[in-house]
C-alpha positions as CSV (number, residue, x, y, z in Angstrom):
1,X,4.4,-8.9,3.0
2,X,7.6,-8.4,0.9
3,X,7.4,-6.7,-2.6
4,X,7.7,-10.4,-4.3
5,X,4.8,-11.5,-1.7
6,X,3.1,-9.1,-3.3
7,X,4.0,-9.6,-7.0
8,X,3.0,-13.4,-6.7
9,X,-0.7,-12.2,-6.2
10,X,-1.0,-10.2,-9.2
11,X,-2.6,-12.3,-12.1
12,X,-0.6,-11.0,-14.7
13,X,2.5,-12.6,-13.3
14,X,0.7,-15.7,-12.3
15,X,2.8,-19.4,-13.3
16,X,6.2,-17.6,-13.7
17,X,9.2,-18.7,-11.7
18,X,10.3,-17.8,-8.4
19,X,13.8,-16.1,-9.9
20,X,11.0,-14.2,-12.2
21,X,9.2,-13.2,-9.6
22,X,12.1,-11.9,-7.7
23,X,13.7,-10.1,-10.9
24,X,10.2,-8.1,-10.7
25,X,10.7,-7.4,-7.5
26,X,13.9,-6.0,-8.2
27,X,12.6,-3.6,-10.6
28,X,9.3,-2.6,-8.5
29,X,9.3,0.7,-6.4
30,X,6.4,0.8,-3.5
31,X,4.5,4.0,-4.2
32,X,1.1,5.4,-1.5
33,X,-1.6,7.6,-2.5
34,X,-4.2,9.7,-0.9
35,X,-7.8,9.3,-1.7
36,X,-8.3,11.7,-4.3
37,X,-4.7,12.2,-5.8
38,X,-3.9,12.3,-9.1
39,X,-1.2,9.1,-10.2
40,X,-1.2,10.5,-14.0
41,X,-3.1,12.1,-15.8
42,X,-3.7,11.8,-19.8
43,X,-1.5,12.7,-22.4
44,X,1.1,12.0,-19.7
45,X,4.4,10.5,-20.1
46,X,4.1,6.6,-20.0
47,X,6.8,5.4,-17.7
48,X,5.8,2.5,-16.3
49,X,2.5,0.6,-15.0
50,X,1.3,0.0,-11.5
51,X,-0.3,-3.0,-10.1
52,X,-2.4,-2.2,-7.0
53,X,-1.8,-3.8,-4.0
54,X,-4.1,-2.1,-1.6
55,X,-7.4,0.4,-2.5
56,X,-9.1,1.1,-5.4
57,X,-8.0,3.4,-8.4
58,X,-10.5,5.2,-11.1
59,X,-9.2,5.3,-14.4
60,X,-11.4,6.9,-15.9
61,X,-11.7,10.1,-19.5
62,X,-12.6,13.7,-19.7
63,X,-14.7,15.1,-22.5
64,X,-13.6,18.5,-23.6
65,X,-16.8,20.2,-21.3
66,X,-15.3,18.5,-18.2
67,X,-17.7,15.3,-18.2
68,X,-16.1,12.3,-16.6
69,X,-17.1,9.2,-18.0
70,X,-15.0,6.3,-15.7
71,X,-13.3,3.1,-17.4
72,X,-12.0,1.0,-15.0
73,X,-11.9,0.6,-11.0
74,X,-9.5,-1.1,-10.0
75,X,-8.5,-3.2,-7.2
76,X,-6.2,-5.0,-5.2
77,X,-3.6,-7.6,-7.6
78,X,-5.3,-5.7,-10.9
79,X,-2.8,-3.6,-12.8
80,X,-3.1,0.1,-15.5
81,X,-1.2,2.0,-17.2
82,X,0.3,-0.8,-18.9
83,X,-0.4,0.1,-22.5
84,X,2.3,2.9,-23.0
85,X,4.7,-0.2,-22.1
86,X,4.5,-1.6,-25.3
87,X,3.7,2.0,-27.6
88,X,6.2,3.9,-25.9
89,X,3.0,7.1,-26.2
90,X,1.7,8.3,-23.2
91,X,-1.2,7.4,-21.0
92,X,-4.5,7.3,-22.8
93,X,-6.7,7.9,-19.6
94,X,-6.7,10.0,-16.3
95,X,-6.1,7.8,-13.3
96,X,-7.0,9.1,-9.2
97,X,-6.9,7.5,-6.0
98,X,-10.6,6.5,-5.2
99,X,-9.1,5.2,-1.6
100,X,-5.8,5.7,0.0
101,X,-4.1,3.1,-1.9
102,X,-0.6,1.4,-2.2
103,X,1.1,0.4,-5.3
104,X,4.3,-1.2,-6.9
105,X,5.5,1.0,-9.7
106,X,7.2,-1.1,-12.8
107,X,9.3,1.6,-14.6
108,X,8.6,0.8,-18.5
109,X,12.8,1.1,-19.3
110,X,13.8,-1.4,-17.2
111,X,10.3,-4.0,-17.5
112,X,11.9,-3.6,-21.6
113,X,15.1,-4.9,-20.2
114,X,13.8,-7.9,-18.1
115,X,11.5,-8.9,-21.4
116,X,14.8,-8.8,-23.7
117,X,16.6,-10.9,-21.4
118,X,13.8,-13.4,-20.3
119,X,10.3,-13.0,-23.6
120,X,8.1,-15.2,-21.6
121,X,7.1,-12.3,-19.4
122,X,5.8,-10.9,-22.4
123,X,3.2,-13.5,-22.5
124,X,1.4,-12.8,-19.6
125,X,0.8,-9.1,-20.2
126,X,-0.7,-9.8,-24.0
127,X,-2.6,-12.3,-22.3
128,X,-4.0,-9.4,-20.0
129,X,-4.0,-7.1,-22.7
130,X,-6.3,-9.5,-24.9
131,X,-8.7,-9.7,-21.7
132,X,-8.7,-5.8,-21.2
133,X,-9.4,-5.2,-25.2
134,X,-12.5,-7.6,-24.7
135,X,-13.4,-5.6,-21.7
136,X,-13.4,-2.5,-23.6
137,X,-15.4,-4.1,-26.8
138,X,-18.0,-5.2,-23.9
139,X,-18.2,-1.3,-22.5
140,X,-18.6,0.3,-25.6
141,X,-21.4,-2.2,-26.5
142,X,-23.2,-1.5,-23.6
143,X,-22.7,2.3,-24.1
144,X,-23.9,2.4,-26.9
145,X,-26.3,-0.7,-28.0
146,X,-27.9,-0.9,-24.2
147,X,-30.4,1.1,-22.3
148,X,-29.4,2.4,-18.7
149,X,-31.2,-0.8,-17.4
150,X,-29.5,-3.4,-19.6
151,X,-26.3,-1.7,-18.5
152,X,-27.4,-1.7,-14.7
153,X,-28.3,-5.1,-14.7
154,X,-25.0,-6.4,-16.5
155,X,-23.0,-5.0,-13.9
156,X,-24.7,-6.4,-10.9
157,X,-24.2,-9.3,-13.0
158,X,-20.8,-9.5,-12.9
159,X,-20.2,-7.7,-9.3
160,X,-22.3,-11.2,-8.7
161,X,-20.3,-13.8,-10.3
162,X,-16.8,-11.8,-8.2
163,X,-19.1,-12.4,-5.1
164,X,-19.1,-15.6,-3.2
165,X,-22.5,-15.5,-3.1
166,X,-23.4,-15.0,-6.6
167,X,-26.5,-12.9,-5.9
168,X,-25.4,-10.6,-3.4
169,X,-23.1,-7.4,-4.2
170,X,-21.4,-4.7,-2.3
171,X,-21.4,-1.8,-4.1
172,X,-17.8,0.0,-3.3
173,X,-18.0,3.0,-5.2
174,X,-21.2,5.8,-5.0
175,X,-24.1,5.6,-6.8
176,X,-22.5,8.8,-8.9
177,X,-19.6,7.3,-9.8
178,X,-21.9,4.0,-10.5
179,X,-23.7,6.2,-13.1
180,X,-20.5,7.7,-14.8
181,X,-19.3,3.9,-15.3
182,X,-22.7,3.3,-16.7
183,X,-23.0,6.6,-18.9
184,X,-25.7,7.9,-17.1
185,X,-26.4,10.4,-14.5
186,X,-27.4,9.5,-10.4
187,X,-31.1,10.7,-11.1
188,X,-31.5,8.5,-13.8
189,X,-29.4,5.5,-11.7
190,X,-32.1,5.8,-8.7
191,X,-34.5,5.8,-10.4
192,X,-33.9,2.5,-12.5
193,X,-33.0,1.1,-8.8
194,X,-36.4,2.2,-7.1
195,X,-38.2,0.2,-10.2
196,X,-36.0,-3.1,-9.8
197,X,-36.7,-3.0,-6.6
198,X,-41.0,-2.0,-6.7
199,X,-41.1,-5.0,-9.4
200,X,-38.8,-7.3,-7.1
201,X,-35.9,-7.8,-8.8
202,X,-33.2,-6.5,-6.6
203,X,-33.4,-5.1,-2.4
204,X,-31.2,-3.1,-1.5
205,X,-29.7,-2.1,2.0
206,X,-27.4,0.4,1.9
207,X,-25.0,-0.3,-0.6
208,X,-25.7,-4.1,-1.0
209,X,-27.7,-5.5,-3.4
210,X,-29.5,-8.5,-3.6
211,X,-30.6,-10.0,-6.5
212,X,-33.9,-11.3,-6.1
213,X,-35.0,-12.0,-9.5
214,X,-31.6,-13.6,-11.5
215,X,-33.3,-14.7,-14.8
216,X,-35.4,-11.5,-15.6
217,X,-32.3,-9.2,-14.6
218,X,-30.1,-11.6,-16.9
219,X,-33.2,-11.0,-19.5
220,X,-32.8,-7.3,-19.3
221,X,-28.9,-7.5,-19.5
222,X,-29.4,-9.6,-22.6
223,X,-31.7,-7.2,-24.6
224,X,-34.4,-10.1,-24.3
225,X,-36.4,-8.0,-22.3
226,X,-37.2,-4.3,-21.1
227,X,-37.8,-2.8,-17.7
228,X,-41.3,-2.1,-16.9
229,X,-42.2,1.6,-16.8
230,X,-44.5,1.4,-13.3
């Protein structure tokens, strides 16, 4: 696949025109990271964003003792570092390699240029800004109004409704960087596991997940009701 091959498959340019879609492309720099590698790190200057077209990224914050405490992961057609764009600061979060992964790199100067010249570019991205803001509100609710559990169960949640299937997930990252997305440690995350499953709520083989049990793990996701302690 060519670079605008790849730029028609990421949703924030979705409906625009072919001659859009190529003036991306003309702008977009193919960039390939080892697993592990730092892209940018916080604080750093914002020049550009990245949408990913292979591998999975962690964007994720440090607390001043060294705690990580992951945002995002992203994946394939989804796209970061796209807030200094607009604010001209610099990045707000650390981002690493989780795989080897390739990206396009939109420099932030000359993404400014192609908005002056053509606004309705500028659509899309406040549409995916909007979505991103709500993903936030969503994380900090669960952070802080939900119990490990209720967190738990809303992510295997929605890793369900991004699966054919619906009930069946594949989890993609470890079960420690599971429990730093859910604000929680591994202990704590195998634990709640080895319960869901005892009380028949989820089976697990390896790292897929079945949910067995969809309206009490919705319950528990919804605050409506609490995991048993047995």
């Amino acid at each position: 696949m060519n670079v605008v091959d790849h730029i028609v498959t990421v949703p924030l340019f979705e409906g625009l025109l072919k001659s859009q879609h190529e003036a991306l492309a003309s702008i977009a720099l193919t960039r390939s990271y080892k697993k592990g590698q730092v892209i940018f790190s916080e604080g750093d200057e914002g020049a550009g964003f990245y949408a990913v077209i292979s591998g999975r990224v962690k964007i994720y914050k440090l607390s001043p003792e060294g705690k990580e405490q992951i945002l995002h992961m992203m994946g394939p057609g989804e796209i970061f570092g796209e807030v200094p764009v607009f604010t001209g600061q610099g990045y707000p979060a650390f981002a690493d390699a989780y795989q080897h992964c390739s990206l396009l790199f939109f420099p932030r100067n000359a993404f400014v240029e192609l908005i002056r010249k053509d606004p309705s570019l500028a659509l899309n991205m406040l549409a995916v800004l909007s979505w991103r803001l709500r993903k936030f509100a969503a994380l900090i609710e669960d952070l802080s109004l939900k119990e490990v559990p209720g967190r738990l169960a809303a992510y295997l949640l929605y890793l369900g409704r991004k699966s054919k299937t619906g009930n069946e997930v594949d989890l993609d990252i470890s079960k420690g960087q599971l429990a730093s997305l859910l604000g929680t440690i591994p202990e704590t995350l195998s634990r709640i596991l080895g319960k869901m499953s005892r009380q028949g709520l989820i089976s697990t083989e390896g790292s897929r997940i079945r949910i067995t049990d969809l309206a009490t793990i919705e319950e528990i996701a919804n605050g409506g009701r609490k995991l048993e302690t047995r």
